[in-house]
C-alpha positions as CSV (number, residue, x, y, z in Angstrom):
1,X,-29.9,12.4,48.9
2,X,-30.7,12.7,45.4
3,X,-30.5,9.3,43.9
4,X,-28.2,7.2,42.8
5,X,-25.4,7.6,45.3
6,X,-22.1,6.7,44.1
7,X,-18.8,5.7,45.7
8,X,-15.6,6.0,43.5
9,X,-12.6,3.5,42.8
10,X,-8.6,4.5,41.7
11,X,-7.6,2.2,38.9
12,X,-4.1,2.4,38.0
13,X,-3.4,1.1,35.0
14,X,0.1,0.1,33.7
15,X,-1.1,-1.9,30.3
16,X,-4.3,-2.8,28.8
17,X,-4.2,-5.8,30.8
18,X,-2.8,-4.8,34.1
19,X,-4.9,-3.0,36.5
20,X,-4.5,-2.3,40.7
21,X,-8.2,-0.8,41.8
22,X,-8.0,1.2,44.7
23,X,-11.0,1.8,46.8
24,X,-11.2,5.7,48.1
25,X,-12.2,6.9,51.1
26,X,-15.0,8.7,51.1
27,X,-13.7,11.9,53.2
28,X,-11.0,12.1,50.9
29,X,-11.1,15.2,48.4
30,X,-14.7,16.6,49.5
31,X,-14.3,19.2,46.7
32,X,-15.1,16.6,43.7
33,X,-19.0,16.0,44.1
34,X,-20.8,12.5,43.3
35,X,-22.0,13.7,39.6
36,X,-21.1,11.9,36.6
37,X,-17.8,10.5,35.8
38,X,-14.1,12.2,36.3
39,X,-11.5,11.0,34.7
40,X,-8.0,12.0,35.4
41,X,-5.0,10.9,32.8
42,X,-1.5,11.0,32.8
43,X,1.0,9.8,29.9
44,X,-1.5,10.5,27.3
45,X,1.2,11.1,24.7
46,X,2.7,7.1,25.5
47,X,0.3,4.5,25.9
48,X,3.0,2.5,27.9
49,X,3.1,4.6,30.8
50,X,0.5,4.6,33.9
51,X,-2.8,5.7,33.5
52,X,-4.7,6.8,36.7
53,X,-8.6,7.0,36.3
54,X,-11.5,7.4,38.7
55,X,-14.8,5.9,38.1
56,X,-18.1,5.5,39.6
57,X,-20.5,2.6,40.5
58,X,-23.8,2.4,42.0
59,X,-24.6,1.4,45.7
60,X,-27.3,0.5,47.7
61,X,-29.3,3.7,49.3
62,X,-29.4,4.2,52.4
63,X,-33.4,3.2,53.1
64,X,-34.1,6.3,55.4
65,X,-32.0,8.4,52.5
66,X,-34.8,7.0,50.2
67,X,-37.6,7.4,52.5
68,X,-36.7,11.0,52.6
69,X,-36.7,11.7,49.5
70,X,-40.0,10.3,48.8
71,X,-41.6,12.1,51.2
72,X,-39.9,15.1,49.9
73,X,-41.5,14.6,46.0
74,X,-45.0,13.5,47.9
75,X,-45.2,17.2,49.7
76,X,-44.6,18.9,46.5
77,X,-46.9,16.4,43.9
78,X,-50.7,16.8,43.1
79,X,-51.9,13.4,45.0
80,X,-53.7,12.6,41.9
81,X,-50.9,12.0,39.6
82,X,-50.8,8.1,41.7
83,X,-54.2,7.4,40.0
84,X,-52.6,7.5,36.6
85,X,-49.1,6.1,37.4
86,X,-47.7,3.2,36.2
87,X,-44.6,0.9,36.2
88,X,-42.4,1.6,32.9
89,X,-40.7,-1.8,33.7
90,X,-43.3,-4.1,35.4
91,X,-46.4,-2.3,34.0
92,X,-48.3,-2.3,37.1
93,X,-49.4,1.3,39.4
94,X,-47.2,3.0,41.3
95,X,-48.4,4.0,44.5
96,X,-47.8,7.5,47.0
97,X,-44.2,5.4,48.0
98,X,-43.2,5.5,44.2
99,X,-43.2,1.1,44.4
100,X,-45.1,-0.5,42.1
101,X,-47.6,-3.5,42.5
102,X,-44.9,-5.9,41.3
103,X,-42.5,-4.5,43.5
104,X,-40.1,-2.3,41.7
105,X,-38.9,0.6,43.9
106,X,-38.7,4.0,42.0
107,X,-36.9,7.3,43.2
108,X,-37.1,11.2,43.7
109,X,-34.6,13.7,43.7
110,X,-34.9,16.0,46.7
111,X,-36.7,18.5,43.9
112,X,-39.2,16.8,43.5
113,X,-38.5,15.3,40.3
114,X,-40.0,11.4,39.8
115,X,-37.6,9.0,38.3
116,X,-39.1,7.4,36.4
117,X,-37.3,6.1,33.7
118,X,-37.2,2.3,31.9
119,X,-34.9,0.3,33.2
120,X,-34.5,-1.1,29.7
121,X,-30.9,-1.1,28.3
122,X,-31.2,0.5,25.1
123,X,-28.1,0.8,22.4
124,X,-29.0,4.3,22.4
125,X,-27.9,5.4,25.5
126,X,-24.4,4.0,24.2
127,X,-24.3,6.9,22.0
128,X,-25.7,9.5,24.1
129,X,-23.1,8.8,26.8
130,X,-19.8,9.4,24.5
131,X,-17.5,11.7,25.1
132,X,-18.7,13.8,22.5
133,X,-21.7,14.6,23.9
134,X,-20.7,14.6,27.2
135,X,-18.8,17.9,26.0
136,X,-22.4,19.0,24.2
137,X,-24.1,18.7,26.9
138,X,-21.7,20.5,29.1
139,X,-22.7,23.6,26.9
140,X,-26.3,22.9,28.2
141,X,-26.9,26.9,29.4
142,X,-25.6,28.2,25.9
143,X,-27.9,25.6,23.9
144,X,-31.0,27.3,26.5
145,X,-30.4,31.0,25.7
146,X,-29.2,30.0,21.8
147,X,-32.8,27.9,20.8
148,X,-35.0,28.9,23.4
149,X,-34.0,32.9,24.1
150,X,-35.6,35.2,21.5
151,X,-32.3,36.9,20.9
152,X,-31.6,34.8,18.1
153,X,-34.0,33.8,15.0
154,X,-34.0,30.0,16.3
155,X,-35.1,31.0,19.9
156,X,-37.6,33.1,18.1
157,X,-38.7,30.4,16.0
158,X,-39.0,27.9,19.4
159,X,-41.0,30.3,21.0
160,X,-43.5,30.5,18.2
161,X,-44.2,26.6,18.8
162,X,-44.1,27.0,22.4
163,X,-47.1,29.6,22.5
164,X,-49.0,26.5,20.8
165,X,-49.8,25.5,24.5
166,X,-52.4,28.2,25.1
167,X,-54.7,25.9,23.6
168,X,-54.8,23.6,26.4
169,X,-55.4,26.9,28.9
170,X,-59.5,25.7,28.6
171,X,-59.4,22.0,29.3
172,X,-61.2,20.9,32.6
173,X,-59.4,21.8,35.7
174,X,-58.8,17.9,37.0
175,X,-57.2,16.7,33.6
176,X,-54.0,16.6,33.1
177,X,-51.7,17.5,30.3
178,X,-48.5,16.0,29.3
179,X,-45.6,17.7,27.6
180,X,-43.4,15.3,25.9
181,X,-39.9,16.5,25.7
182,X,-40.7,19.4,28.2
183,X,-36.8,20.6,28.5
184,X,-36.1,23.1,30.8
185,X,-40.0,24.1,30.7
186,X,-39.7,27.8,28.3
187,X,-43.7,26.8,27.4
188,X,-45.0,26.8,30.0
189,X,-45.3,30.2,30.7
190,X,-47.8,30.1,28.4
191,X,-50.2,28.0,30.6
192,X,-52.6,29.6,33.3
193,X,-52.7,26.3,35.4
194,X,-49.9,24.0,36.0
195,X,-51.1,22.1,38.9
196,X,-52.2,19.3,36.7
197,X,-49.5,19.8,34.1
198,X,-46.8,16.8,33.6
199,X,-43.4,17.6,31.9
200,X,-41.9,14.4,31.2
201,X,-38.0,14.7,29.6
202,X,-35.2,12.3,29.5
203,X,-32.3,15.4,30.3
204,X,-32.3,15.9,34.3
205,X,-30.7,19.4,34.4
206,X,-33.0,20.3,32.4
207,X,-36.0,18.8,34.3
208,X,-34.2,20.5,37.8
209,X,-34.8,23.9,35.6
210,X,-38.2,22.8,35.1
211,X,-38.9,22.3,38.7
212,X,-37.0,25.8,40.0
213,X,-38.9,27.8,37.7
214,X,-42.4,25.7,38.7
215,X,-42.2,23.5,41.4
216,X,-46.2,23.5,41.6
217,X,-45.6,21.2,38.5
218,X,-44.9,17.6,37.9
219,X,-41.5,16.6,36.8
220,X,-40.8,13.4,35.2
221,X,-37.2,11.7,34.2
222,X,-39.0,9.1,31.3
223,X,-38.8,7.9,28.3
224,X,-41.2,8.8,25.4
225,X,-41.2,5.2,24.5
226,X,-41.9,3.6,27.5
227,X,-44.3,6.3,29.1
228,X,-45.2,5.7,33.1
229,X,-49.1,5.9,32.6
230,X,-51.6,3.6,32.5
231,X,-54.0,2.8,29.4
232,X,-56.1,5.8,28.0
233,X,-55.7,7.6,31.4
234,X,-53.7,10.7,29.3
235,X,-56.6,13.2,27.8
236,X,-54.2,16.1,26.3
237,X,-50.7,15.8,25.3
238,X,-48.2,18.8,23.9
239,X,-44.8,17.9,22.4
240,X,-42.7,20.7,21.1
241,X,-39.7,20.1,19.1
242,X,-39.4,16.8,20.2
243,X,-40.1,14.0,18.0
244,X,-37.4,14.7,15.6
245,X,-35.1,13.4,18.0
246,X,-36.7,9.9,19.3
247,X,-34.4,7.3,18.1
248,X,-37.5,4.7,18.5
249,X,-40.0,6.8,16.6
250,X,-42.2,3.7,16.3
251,X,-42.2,2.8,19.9
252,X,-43.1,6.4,21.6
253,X,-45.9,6.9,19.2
254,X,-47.2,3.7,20.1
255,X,-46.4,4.1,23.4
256,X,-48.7,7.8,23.0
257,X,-51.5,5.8,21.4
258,X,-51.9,3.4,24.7
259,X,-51.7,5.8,27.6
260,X,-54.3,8.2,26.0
261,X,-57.8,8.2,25.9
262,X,-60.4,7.6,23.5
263,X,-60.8,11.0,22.9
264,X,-57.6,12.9,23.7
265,X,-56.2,15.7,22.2
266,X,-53.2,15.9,20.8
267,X,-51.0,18.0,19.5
268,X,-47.3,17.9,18.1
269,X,-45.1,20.6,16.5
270,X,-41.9,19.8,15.0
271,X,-39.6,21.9,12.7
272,X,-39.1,21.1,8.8
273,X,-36.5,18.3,9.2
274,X,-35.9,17.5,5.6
275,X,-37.4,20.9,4.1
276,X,-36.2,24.9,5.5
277,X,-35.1,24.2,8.9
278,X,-31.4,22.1,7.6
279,X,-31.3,24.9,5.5
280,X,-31.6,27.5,8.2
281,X,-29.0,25.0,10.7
282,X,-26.5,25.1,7.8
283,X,-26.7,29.1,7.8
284,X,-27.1,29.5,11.0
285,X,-26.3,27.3,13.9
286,X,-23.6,25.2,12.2
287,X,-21.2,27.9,11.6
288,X,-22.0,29.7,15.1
289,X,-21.4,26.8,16.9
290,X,-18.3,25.3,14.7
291,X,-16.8,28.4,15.5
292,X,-17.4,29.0,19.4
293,X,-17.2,25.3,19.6
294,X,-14.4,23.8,17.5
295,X,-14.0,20.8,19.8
296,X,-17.6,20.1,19.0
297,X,-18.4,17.4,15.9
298,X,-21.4,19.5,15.2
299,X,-22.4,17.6,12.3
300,X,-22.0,14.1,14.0
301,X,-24.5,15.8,16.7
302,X,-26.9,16.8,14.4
303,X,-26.9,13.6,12.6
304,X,-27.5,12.1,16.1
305,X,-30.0,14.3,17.6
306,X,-32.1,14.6,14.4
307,X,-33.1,11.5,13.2
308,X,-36.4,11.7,12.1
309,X,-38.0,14.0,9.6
310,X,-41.7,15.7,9.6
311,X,-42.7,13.7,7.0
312,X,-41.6,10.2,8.9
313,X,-43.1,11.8,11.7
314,X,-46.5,12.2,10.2
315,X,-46.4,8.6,8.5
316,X,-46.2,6.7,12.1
317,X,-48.5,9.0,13.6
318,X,-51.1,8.0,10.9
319,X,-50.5,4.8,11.3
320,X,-52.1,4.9,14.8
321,X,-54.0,8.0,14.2
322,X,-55.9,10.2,12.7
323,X,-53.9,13.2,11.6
324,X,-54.5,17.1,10.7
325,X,-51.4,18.9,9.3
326,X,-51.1,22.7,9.3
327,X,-47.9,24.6,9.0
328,X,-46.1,27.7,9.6
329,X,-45.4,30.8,9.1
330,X,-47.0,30.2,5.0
331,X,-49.4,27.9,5.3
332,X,-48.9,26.2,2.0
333,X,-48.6,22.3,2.1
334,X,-44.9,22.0,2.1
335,X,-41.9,21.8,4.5
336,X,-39.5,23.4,1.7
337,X,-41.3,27.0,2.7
338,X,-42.3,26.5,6.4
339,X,-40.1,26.3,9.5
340,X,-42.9,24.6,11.3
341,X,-45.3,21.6,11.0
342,X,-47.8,21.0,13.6
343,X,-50.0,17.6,13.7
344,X,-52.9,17.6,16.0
345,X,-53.8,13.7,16.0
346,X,-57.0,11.6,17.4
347,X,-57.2,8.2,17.7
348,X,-58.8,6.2,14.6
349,X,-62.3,5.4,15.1
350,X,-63.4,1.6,14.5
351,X,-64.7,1.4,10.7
352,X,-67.9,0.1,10.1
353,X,-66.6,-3.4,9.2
354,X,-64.4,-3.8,12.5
């Protein structure tokens, strides 16, 4: 049972203040599955009249539900992933049953996929669950073929980041490599070996792509700024297209500079926020999706989604690393002529007088 179940409640409203909740049977209306959250109105045109609405809550799993799941994500896991596990929340290991040290219970999806998210409240995920991008993410396959297909220049573009990740094809055959941000997994078909590959991403249809297309891979649901690892046990990391989006910049780059080692490599691309790229989304993929879209605030989305630029980017990286910058297609020092920025980091060595 992929986690969490969910039982659903009628509220009938009359008024803002009155409200009759109505617990539903659970073998009523089979056809309306446990995702998410439906909501039916009615009298949407007078605020006096009734207004019916379903919603869901959490429950308790079933223990055996749980226990099957885990054993489900064990089969499919590379047992050595538990040696470098830890606790977003308690910030202890995590063993083979997904519980912690300090006794936090974590979950898997039948997939395979860890959950292993914070269980932080951030003001973030406020934003991320409005109805406006509830509808944006319901356009979730278009978005895949529109920046990630090469049928149009900004798929083309993706995939020239993506093929970034054939540098970490000679690495030693027991490290492992994380992909921050790993989507729906379009790089790694780029990599000869994913059985110590982690793709860690914080959108879970996404991730369930990830996993179809290669379940000999680790799936994480995580945060970038409160990664499950432990202290310098990370040795390569990839993030494509990623940072530009992480509302606590700071935090995840932080967060990077603690799980990984001494000697990591690292490598992040991310497009010319601030330079070409708005001027390429302003010719490009505003007006194709204001037009197939007109429901859609595109502009509130992109003003969401995009919140950092490269050059923000590359000041917090150096202030916990070391950091080369090269950039694409030209070359020359600038984001006002490239579409992509690429920052391959190392941890700052101790000066002389530390």
């Amino acid at each position: 049972m992929i986690v969490p179940r969910t039982r659903s409640k009628w509220s009938l409203k009359t008024s803002p203040i009155l409200s009759i909740v109505v617990p539903r049977a659970p073998d009523v209306w089979p056809w309306v599955g446990w995702r998410g959250f439906i909501s039916l109105s009615v009298g949407c045109l007078y605020p006096g009249l009734p207004r019916v609405s379903r919603a869901w809550y959490p429950v308790a799993q079933d223990p055996m539900d749980r226990r099957d799941a885990v054993e489900t994500a064990r089969m499919s896991i590379n047992r050595d992933l538990f040696s470098i596990l830890q606790s977003p929340d308690d910030h202890t290991p995590i063993g083979p049953d997904l519980r912690s040290e300090g006794g936090l219970a974590y979950e898997a999806t039948p997939e395979g996929i860890l959950m292993l998210a914070s269980r932080r409240p951030t003001p973030a995920a406020a934003v991320y669950a409005s109805e406006m991008f509830s509808r944006w993410n319901g356009l979730l396959q278009d978005r895949i073929d529109y920046y990630t297909k090469k049928r149009s220049i900004a798929g083309r573009l993706a995939n020239a980041s993506y093929r970034r990740i054939r540098q970490f094809n000679v690495r030693p055959q027991s490290a492992w490599l994380l992909d921050i941000g790993c989507g729906d997994g379009a790089q790694a078909e780029d990599l000869s070996d994913r059985r110590n590959y982690v793709g860690l991403d914080r959108n879970l249809a996404r991730l369930r792509i990830f996993k179809q297309r290669y379940p000999e891979a680790t799936a994480i649901h995580g945060d970038a700024s409160a990664l499950p690892f432990r202290s310098g046990s990370v040795s390569y990391v990839y993030s494509s297209n990623t940072f530009e989006h992480l509302w606590y910049l700071k935090d995840a780059i932080m967060d990077l500079c603690r799980v990984t080692a001494e000697d990591a490599q690292i490598r992040i691309i991310v497009p010319t926020e601030g330079g070409l790229w708005n001027l390429g989304r302003q010719l490009l993929s505003r007006p194709r999706f204001m037009k197939k879209y007109p429901d859609i605030d595109f502009d509130f989305i992109s003003h969401v989604e995009h919140c950092n630029n490269a050059r923000q980017i590359r000041r917090t990286l150096e202030t916990f690393f070391e950091v080369r910058t090269s950039y694409w297609p030209t070359r020359v020092p600038t984001v006002m002529v490239n579409v992509l920025v690429e920052y391959n980091c190392r941890h700052r060595r101790p000066s002389p007088m530390d």
